[in-house]
SELOZA-754339 format. One record per residue (C-alpha): residue in three letters; x, y, z. Coordinates in steps of 0.2 Angstrom, whole numbers, padded with zeros to 4 digits, always signed. Each point is the difference from the previous one (the first is absolute). Example, Ala and Ser with C-alpha at 12.3 -4.5 7.8 and 13.67 -1.06 7.14 Angstrom:
residues 2
ALA+0062-0022+0039SER+0006+0017-0003
END
This chain:
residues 482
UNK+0407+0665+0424UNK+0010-0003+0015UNK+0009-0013+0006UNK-0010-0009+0013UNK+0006+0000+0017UNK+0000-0018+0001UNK+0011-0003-0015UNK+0015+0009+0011UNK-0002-0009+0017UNK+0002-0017-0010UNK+0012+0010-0013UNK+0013+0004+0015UNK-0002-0018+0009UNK+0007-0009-0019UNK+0013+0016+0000UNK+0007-0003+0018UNK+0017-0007+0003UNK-0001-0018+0012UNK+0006+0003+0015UNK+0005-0011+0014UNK-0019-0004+0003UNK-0003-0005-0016UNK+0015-0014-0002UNK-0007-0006+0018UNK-0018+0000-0007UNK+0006-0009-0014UNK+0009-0013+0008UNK-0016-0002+0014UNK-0011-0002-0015UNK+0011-0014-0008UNK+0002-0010+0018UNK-0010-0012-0009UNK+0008+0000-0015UNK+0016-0007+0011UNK-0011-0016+0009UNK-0005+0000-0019UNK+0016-0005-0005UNK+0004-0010+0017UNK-0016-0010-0001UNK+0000-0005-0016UNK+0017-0005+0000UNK+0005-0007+0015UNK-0009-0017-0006UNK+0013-0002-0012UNK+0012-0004+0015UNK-0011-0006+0010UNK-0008-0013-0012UNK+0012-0015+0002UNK-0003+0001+0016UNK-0019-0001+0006UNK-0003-0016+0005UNK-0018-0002-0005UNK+0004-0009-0016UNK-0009+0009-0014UNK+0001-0007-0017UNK-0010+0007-0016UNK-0013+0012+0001UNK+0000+0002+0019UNK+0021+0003-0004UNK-0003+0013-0014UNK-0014+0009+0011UNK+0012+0001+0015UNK+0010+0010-0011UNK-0010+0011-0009UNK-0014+0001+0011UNK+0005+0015+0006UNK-0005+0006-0018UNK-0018-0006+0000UNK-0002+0008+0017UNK+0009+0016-0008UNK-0012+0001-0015UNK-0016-0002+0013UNK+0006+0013+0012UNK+0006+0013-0016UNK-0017+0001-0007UNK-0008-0002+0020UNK+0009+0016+0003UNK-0004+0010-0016UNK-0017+0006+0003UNK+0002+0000+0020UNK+0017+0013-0001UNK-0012+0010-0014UNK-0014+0000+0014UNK+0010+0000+0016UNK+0017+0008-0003UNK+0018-0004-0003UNK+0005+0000+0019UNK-0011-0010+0007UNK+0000-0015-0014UNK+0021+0000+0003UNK-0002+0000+0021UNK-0012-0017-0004UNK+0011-0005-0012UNK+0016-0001+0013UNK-0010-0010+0013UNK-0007-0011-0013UNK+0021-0005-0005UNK+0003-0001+0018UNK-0014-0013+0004UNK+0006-0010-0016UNK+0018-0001+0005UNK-0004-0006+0018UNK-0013-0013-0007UNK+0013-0006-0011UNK+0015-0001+0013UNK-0012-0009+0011UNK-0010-0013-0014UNK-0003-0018+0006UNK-0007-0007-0013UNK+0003+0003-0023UNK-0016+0007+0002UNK+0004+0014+0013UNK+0014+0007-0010UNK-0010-0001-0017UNK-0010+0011+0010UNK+0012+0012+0007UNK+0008+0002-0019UNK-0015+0005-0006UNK-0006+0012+0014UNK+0019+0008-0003UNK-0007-0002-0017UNK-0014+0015+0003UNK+0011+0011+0008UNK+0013+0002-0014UNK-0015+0001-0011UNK-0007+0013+0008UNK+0017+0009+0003UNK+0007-0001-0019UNK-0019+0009-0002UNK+0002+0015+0011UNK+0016+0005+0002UNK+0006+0006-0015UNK-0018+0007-0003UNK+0003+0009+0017UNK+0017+0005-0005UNK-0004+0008-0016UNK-0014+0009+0010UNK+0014+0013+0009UNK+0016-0004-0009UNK+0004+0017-0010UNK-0002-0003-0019UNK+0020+0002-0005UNK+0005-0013+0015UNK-0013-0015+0000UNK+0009-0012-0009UNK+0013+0002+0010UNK-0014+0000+0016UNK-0010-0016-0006UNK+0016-0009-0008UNK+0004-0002+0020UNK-0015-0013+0001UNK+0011-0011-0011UNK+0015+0003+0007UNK-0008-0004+0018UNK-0006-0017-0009UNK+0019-0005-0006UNK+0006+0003+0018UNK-0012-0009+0007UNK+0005-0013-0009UNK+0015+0001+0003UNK-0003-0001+0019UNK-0011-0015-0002UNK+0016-0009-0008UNK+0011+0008+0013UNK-0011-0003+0014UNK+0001-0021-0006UNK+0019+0001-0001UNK+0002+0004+0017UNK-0013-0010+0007UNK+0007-0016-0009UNK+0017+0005+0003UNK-0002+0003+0020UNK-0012-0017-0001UNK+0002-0013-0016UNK-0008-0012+0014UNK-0016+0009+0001UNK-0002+0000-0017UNK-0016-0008-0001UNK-0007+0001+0017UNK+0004+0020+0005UNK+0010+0009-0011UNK-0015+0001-0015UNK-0011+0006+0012UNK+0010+0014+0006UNK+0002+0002-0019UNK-0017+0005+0000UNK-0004+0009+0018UNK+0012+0012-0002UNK-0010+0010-0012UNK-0012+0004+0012UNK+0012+0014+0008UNK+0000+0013-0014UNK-0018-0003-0003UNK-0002+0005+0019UNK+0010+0014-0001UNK-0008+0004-0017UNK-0016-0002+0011UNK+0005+0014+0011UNK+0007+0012-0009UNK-0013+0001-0016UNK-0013+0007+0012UNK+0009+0016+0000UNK+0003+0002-0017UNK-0011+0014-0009UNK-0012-0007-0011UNK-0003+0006-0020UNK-0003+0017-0002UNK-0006-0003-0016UNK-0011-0014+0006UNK-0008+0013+0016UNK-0003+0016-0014UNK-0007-0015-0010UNK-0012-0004+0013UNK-0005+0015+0008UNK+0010+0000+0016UNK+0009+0015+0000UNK+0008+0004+0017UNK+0008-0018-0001UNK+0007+0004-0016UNK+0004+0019+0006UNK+0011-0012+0014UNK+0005-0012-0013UNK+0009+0013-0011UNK+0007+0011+0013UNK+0009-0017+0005UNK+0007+0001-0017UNK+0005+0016+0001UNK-0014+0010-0009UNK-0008+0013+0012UNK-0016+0005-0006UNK-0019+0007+0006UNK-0015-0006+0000UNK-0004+0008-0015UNK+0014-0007-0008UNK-0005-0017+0004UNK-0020+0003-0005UNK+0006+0009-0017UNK+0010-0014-0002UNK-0014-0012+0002UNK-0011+0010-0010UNK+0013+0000-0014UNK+0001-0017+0001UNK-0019-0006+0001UNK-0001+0013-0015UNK+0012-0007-0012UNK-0007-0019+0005UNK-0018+0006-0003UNK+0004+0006-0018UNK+0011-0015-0004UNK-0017-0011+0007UNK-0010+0008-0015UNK+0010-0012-0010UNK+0004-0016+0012UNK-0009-0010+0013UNK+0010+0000+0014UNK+0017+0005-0007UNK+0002-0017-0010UNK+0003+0012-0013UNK+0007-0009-0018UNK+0018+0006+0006UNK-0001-0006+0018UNK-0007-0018-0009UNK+0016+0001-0010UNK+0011+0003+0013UNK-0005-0012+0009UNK+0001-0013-0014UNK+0020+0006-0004UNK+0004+0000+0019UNK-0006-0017+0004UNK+0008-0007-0015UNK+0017+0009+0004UNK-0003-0011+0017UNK-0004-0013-0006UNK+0016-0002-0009UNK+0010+0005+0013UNK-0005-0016+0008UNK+0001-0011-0017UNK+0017+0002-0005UNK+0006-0009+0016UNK+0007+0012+0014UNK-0008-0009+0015UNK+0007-0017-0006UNK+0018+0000+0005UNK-0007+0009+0016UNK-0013-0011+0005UNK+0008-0016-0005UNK+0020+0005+0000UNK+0004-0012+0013UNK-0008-0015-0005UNK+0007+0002-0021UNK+0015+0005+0009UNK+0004-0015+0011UNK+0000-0011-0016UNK+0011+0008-0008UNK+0013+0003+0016UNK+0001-0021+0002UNK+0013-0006+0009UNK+0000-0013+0014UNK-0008+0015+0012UNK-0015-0005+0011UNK-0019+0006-0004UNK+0003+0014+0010UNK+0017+0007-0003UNK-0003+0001-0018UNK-0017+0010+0004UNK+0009+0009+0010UNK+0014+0006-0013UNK-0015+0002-0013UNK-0008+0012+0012UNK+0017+0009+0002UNK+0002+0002-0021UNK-0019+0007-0001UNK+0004+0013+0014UNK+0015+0007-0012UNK-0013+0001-0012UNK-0014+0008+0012UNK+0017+0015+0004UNK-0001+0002-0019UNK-0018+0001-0003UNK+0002+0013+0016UNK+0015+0010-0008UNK-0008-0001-0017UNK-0015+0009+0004UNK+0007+0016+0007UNK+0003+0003-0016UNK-0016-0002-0008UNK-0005+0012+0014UNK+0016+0011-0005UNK-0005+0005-0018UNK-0022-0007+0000UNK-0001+0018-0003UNK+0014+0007-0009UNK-0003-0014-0015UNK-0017-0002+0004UNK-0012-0017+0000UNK+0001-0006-0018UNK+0020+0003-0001UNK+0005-0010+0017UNK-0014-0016-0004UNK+0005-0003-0018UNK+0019+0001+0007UNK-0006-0012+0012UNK-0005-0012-0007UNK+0011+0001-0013UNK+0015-0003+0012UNK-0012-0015+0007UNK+0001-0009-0020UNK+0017+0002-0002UNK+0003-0010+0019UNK-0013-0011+0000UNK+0008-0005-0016UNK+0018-0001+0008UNK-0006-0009+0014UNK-0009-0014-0011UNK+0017-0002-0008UNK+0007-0002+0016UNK-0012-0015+0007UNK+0001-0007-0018UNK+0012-0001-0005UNK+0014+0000+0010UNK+0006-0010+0014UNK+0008-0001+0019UNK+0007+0017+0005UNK-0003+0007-0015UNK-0020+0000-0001UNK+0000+0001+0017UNK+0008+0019-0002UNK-0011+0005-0017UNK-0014-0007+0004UNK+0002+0011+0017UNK+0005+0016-0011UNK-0012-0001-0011UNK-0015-0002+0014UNK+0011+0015+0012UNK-0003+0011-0018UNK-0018-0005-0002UNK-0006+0005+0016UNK+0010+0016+0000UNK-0006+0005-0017UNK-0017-0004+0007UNK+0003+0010+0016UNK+0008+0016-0012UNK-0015+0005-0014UNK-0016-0013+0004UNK-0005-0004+0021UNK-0001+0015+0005UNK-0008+0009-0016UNK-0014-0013+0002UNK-0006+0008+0016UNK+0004+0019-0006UNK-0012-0004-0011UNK-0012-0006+0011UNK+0000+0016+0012UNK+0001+0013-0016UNK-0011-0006-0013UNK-0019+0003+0008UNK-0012+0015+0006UNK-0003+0000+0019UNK-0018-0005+0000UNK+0006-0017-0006UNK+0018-0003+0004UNK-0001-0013+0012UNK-0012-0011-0012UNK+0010+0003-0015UNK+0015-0004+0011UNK-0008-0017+0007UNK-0004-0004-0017UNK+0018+0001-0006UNK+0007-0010+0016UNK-0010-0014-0002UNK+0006-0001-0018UNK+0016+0000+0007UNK-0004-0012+0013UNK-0008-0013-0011UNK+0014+0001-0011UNK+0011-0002+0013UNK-0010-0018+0004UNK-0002-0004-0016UNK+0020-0002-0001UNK+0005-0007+0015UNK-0014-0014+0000UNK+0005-0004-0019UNK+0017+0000+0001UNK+0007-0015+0008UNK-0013-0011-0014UNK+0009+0012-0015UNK+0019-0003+0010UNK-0002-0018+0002UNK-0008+0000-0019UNK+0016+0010-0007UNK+0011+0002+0010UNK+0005+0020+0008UNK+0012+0007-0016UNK-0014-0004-0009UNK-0013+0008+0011UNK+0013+0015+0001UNK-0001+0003-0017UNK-0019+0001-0003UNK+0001+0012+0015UNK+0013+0011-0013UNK-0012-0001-0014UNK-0014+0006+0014UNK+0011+0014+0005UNK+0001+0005-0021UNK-0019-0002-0001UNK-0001+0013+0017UNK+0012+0012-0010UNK-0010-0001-0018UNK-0017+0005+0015UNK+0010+0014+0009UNK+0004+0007-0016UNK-0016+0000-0007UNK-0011+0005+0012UNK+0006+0005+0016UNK+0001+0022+0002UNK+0014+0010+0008UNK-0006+0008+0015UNK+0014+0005+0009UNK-0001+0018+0008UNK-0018-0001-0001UNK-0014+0004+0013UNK-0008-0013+0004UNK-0017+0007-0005UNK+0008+0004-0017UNK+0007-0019+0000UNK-0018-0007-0009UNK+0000+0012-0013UNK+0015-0007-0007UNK-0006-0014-0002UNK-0018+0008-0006UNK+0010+0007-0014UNK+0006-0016-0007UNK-0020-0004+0000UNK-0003+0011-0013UNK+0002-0004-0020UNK+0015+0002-0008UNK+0010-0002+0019UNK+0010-0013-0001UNK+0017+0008+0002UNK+0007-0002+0018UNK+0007+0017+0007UNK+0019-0006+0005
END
């Protein structure tokens, strides 16, 4: 029987070389992953500073907030990218960070700025739903980790901007700290949302999600973008090819939740769930206020914030540098290689940096504690953020991506709340070396996971992704192929 025509139009879009377009695509998609980053950290500079004082809950939900609203807008934006596309769900997406930011910079009351947390919340929800799922929907089969680990790095920049951004802003006006300088903090991500905004509606939407449903000279339009000229009978026979292979796989699913896809979802969600756990958004989110302790001295409030926000912005260029080269070699050692590596870097430096605040004084813990945390998160950025949301992109058929996708970010997301509400009750109850070492002994329980039931995938097409975790369904299929 031949090969169906079909087969070759998706067959040369994974076999074509990126081009300029692509890496441009890419990083238009991950927009949101950047006010990702910028939003969810620049609280931890700004914290000390808004002058509405919280305390308990309404303090802990300031902070993670952003992740409650994140888990909403995640599984919100599963079945709506499924029924309405990817490009469409990311342009809403964009304006949705844009009215959050202005809200925020602008709040009068506590109340106001819960508000605008949690409706920023939503859009990186939605965001860390669709964009890898989009990605993974063009990105040729031998470049997409590489493709989708530039959602993560987009997050680490961001980040890195939020705590830059604070730097300047308290250095240029230490008076304003609390009246002006937080707000602006906060406002200013409203300008790459915009511009995000703008440029998204010229972005070609999925071809795959088009052939998938029936529009054909869109999807014609959407692959000649991507530099795959075909006819109209290309595109039909792909469809046909497609609606073929989905019918016969329907004989023995309901709605592609096939016992595979189950189980992917399953391994993915739990692969997020302890990236959260074992700590990374701790010394990110709270960095300046555990640091400021630690600096003392007979500095003022806000100098020693300020010099606390200058040590996490080192960190944020490492966690920046560090995941270049996760996107270097995601697909020359593959997923299950780089994430055990990962987090076995993050054990050996969560456990140098407990040593460190424990055991050591002045100077000295000051400059191991501070290794040890630099090494965590660049072990973190190397083998286990971005794999998290390769995963998420690779791991599903079409028909349910984006819900499978949601599912697994608000895994994430809850995780991520989980944490960060619970943390300052498990600090204050044993102090942080201790807390840093239960995050190692989480990091060795994710390796033990990895290694058990997590797939390689590399190199894969993405509708060949599922199978491999189909495989490992069956009797007798526990080994893992490396």
């Amino acid at each position: 029987m031949a090969e169906p025509v079909g087969a070759t139009v998706l067959d040369r879009l994974d076999q074509r070389t990126p081009t300029r377009f692509y890496w441009s695509l890419t990083i238009l998609a991950t927009i949101g992953g950047f006010l990702f980053g910028y939003d969810t950290s620049n609280i931890g500079a700004a914290l000390n500073f808004v002058p509405f004082h919280l305390s308990g809950f309404a303090l802990g939900y300031l902070v993670a907030g952003t992740s409650i609203g994140a888990a909403a807008g995640a599984l919100a934006a599963g079945p709506l990218t499924d029924r309405f596309g990817r490009k469409s769900l990311l342009i809403v997406d964009a304006g949705i960070y844009a009215a959050g930011s202005l809200l925020a910079g602008l709040s009068w009351h506590a109340s106001v700025l819960i508000i605008a947390r949690t409706l920023i919340g939503l859009a990186i929800g939605a965001d860390s739903a669709i964009a890898t799922a989009y990605i993974a929907e063009y990105a040729p089969a031998g470049k997409r980790g590489s493709l989708s680990l530039l959602q993560q790095w987009m997050i680490t920049i961001g980040i890195l901007v939020s705590y830059l951004v604070a730097l300047v802003i308290l250095r240029i006006a230490p008076g304003a700290a609390t009246t002006i300088d937080w707000r602006l903090m906060f406002a200013l991500g409203a300008l790459p949302a915009i511009v995000g905004l703008i440029f998204r509606t010229r972005m070609p939407e999925s071809p795959r999600w088009l052939l998938h449903h029936g529009k054909f000279d869109k999807a014609r339009q959407s692959l000649g973008m991507l530099g795959v000229d075909t006819t109209d009978e290309q595109i039909r026979a792909a469809a046909r090819d497609v609606a073929e292979r989905e019918r016969q796989e329907k004989v023995q699913r309901r709605r592609k939740w096939t016992p595979a896809v189950r189980r992917a979802v399953i391994i993915v969600a739990v692969f997020f769930v302890f990236q959260q756990i074992t700590g990374i958004n701790v010394p990110l989110y709270y960095g300046p206020t555990l640091l400021a302790p630690i600096l003392g001295g007979a500095h003022s409030t806000v100098a020693q914030q300020i010099q606390a926000v200058e040590i996490v912005s080192v960190m944020t260029v490492i966690n920046v540098g560090a995941t270049y080269f996760g996107f270097k070699y995601i697909d020359r050692l593959g997923r299950r290689k780089l994430s055990i590596g990962g987090y076995g870097g993050m054990i050996v430096s969560a456990l140098i940096a407990a040593a460190g605040l424990g055991l050591l004084h002045g100077t000295a813990e000051i400059v191991v504690g501070m290794v040890g945390l630099c090494l965590f998160i660049a072990s973190f950025a190397v083998g286990v953020g971005g794999t998290g949301w390769l995963l998420q992109g690779e791991s599903f058929p079409t028909e349910v991506r984006g819900r499978a996708a949601a599912i697994c970010a608000t895994a994430d997301w809850l995780a991520n709340f989980a944490l960060i509400q619970v943390f300052p009750v498990w600090q204050a109850g044993i102090g942080l070396p201790w807390v840093l070492v239960c995050f190692a002994g989480l990091a060795a329980m994710a390796i033990v996971f990895i290694s058990i039931f997590l797939p390689e995938t590399k190199g894969l097409p993405v509708e060949e992704v599922v199978r491999r975790y189909e495989r490992h369904t069956a009797p007798g299929a526990a080994e893992m192929t490396n």
